[in-house]
C-alpha positions as CSV (number, residue, x, y, z in Angstrom):
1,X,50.6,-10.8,-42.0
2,X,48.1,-12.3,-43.9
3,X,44.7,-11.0,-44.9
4,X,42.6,-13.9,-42.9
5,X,45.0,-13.3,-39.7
6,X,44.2,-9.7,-40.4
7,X,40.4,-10.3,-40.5
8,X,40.5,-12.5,-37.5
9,X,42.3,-10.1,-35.5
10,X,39.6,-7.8,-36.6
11,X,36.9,-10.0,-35.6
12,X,38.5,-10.7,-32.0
13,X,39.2,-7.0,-31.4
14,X,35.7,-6.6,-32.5
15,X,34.1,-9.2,-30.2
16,X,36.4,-7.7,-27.1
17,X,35.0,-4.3,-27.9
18,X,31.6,-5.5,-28.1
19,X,32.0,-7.3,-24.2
20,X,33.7,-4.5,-22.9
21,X,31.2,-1.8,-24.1
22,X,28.1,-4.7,-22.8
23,X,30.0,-5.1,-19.4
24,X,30.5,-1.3,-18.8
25,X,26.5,-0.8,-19.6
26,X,25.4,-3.4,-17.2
27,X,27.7,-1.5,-14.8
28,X,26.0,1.7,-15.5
29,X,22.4,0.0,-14.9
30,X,23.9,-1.6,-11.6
31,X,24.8,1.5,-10.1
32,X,21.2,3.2,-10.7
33,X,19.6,0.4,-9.1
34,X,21.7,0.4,-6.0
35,X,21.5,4.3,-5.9
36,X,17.6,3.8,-6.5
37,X,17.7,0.8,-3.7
38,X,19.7,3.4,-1.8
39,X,17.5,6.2,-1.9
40,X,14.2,4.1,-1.4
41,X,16.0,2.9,1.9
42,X,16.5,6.6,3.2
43,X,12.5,6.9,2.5
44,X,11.5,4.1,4.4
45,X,14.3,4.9,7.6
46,X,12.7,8.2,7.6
47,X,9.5,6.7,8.1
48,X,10.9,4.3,10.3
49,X,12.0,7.2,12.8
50,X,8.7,9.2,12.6
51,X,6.8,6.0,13.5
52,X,9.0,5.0,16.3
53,X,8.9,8.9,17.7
54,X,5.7,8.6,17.5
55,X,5.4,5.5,19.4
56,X,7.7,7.0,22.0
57,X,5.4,10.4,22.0
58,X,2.2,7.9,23.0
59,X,4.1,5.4,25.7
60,X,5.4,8.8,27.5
61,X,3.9,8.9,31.0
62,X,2.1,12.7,30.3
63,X,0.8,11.4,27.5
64,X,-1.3,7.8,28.7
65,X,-2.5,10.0,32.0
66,X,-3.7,12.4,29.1
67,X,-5.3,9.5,26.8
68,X,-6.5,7.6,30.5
69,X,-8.4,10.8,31.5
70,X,-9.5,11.7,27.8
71,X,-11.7,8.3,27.3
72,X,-12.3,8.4,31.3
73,X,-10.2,4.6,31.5
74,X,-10.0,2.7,34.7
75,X,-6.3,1.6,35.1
76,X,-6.8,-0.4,38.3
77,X,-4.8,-4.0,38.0
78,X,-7.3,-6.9,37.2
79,X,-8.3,-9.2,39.6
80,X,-7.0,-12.5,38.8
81,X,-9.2,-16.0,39.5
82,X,-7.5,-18.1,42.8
83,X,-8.3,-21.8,42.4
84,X,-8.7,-23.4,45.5
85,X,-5.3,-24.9,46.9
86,X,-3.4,-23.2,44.1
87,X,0.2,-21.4,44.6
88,X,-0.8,-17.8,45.3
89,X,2.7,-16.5,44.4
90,X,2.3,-17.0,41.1
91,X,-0.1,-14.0,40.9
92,X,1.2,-10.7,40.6
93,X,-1.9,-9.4,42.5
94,X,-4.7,-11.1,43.8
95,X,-7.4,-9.2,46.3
């Protein structure tokens, strides 16, 4: 073999090296994000559920007879507006 086949056999080896070594530390960084990603996604699910148990604490039947009789609400139906030779069905409650 000759001294430049030598040297550019070198060089290539060298250049592969070089990829190999870039491709496996962009593989490294990949990973951290997705497990960073991953891990930021737990947070916000676990924020998630406590918001929608305590949505499901304040729509519970105990709880809006508690809140009604706390700020002393009146939960009667409103009284919807009849115009004159209108369709009354159309109302869910008219008095």
């Amino acid at each position: 073999m000759t001294l430049y086949r030598m040297i550019g056999l070198l060089a290539v080896f060298g250049a592969l090296a070089l990829a190999v070594v870039g491709l496996r530390s962009e593989e490294v960084r990949t990973a951290r994000r997705i497990q960073r990603i991953e891990m930021e996604m737990i947070v916000v699910r676990r924020g998630l559920w406590s918001t929608q148990l305590e949505i499901a604490r304040w729509r519970a039947p105990r709880q809006v007879r508690r809140e009604v009789e706390h700020w002393a609400l009146d939960v009667s139906p409103p009284v919807l507006p009849v115009v004159e030779g209108g369709d009354r069905s159309r109302w869910a409650r008219v008095e």
